[in-house]
C-alpha positions as CSV (number, residue, x, y, z in Angstrom):
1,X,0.0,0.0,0.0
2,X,1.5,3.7,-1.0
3,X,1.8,6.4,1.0
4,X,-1.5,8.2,-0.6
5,X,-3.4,5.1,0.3
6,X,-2.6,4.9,3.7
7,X,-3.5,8.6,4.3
8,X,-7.0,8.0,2.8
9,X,-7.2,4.9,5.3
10,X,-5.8,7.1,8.0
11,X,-8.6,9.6,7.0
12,X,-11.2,6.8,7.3
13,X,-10.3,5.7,10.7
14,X,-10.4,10.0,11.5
15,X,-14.3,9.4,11.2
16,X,-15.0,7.2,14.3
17,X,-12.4,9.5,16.3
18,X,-14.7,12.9,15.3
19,X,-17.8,11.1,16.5
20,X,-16.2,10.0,19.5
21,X,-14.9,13.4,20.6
22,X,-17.9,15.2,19.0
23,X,-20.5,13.7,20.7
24,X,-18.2,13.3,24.4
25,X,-19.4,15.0,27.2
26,X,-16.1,17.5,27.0
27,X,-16.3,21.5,27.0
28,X,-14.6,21.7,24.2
29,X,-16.1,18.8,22.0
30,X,-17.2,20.7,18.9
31,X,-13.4,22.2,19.0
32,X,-11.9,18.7,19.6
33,X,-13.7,17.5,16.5
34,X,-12.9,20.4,14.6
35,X,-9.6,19.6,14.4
36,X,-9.7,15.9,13.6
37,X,-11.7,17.6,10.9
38,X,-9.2,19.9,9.8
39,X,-6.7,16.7,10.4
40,X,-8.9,14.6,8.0
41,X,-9.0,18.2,5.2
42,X,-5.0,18.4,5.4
43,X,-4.7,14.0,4.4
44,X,-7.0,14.4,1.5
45,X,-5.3,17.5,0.1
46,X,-1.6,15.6,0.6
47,X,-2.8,12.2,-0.3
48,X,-3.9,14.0,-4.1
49,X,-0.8,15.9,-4.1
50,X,1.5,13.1,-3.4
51,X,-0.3,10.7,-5.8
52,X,-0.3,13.0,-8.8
53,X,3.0,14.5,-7.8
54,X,5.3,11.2,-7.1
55,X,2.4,9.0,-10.2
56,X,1.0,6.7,-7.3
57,X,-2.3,6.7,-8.2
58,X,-4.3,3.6,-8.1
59,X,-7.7,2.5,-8.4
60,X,-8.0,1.3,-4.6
61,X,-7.3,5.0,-3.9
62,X,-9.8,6.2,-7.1
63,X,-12.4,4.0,-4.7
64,X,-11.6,4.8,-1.3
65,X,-10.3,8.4,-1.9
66,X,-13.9,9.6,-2.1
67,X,-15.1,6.9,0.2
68,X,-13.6,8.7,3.3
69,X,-14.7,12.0,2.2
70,X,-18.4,11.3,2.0
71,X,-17.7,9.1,5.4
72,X,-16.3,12.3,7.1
73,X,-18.5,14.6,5.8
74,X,-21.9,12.5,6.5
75,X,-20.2,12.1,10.4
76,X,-20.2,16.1,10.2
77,X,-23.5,16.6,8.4
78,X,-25.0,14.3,10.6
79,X,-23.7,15.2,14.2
80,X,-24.2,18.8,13.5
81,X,-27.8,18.2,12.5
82,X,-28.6,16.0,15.6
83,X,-27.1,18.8,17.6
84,X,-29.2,21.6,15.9
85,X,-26.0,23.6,14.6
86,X,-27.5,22.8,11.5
87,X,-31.0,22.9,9.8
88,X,-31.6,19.4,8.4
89,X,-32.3,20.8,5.1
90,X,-28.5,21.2,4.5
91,X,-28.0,17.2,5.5
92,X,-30.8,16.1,3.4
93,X,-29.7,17.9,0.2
94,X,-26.3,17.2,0.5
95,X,-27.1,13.7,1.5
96,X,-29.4,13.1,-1.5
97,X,-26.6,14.5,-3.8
98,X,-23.8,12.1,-2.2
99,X,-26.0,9.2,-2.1
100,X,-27.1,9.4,-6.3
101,X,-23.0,10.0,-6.5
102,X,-22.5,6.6,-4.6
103,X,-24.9,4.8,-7.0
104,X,-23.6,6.7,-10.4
105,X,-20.3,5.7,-9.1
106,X,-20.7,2.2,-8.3
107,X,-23.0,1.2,-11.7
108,X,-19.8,2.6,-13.3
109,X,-17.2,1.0,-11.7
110,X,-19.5,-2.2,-11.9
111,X,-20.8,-1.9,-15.7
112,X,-18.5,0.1,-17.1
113,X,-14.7,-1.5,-17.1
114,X,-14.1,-0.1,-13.8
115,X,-14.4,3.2,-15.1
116,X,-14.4,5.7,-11.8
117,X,-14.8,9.6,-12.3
118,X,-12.0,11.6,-10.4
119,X,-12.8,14.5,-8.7
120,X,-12.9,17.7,-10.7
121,X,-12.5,21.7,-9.4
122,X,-16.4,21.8,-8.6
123,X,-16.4,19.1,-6.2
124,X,-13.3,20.6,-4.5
125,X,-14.9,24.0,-4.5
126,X,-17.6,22.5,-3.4
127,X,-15.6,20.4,-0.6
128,X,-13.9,23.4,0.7
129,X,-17.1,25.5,0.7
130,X,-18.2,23.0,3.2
131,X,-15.1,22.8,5.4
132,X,-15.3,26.7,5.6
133,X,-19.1,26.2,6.7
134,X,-18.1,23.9,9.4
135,X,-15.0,25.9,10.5
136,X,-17.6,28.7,10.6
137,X,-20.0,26.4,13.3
138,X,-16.9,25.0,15.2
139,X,-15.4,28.7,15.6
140,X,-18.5,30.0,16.4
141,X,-19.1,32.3,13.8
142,X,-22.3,35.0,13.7
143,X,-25.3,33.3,12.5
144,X,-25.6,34.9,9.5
145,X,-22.6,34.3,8.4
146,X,-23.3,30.3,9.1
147,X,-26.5,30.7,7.5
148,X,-25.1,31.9,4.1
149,X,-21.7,29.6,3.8
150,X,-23.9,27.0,4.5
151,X,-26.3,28.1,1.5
152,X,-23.4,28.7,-0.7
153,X,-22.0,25.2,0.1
154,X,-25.5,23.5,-0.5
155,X,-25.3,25.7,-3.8
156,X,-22.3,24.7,-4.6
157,X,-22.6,20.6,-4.1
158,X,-25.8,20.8,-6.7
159,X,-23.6,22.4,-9.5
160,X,-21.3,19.6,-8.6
161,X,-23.9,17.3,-8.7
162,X,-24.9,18.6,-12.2
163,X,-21.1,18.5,-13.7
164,X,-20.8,15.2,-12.9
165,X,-23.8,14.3,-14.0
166,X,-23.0,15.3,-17.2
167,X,-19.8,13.4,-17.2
168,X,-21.8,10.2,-16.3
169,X,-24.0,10.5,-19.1
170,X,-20.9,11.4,-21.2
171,X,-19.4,7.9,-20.0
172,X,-22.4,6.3,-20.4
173,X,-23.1,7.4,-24.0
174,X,-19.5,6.5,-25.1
175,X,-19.6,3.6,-23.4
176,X,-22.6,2.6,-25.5
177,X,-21.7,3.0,-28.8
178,X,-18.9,0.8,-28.2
């Protein structure tokens, strides 16, 4: 296993540790799992860079690379809602969206020669719109300014949505008239 790899595996076993010192009974839980968050951010921006930069890129990291994003990001999504830092609205979109990604994903990966889509600059906007929402929760910033990071993520993860959408139909068709 490369060094990429075991980053995104590291990043993986970062969820259970971010719901264990989220939801503990600590003053400073939501800071405590704000930087295993911001632990699990800094792994997925080095295990890209070193796996373009040193050509270690694999399919077991293509799979689980995205894996442990959605992983940490539902944990967030998911204790913030059942805390009520968040309105549910922002878990259910976002959840819908990574959920039809999941399936697109897997019916390619399955049908189509293992063919998986790498993450493009709208899902990474999209990804750090939504660490600068949580940061935004976890430092306590104004409501407001919560409010509308957290609108401007959700905006953000539907254009993603929508771009790779079209590259799935894109695959698909090609794959089709083959």
């Amino acid at each position: 296993m490369n060094v990429p790899n075991i980053l995104t595996v590291f990043r993986i076993i970062l969820v259970p540790i971010y719901l264990f010192l989220f939801y503990s009974t600590s003053e400073n839980h939501l800071l405590y799992g704000g930087i295993v968050f911001f632990m699990a951010g800094i792994t997925d921006i080095l295990d890209g860079y070193i796996a373009r930069k040193y050509d270690q890129m694999t399919k077991l990291g293509a799979a689980l690379d995205p894996l442990a994003d959605k992983l940490m990001a539902f944990a967030v999504l998911i204790s913030f809602t059942s805390s009520k830092l968040i309105p549910s609205w922002v878990l259910k979109v976002i959840g819908i969206k990574e959920i039809l990604m999941i399936i697109g994903g897997f019916i390619l990966y399955i049908f189509k020669a293992n063919t998986v889509v790498p993450a493009n600059n709208y899902g990474k906007i999209a990804t750090v719109s939504l660490y600068t929402a949580v940061f935004s929760v976890v430092f306590k910033a104004p409501y407001v300014i919560k409010k509308i990071l957290f609108i401007i993520t959700v905006l953000l993860n539907i254009i993603a949505f929508i771009n790779y959408l079209i590259i799935y139909i894109d695959i698909r068709g090609k794959e089709s008239t083959n």
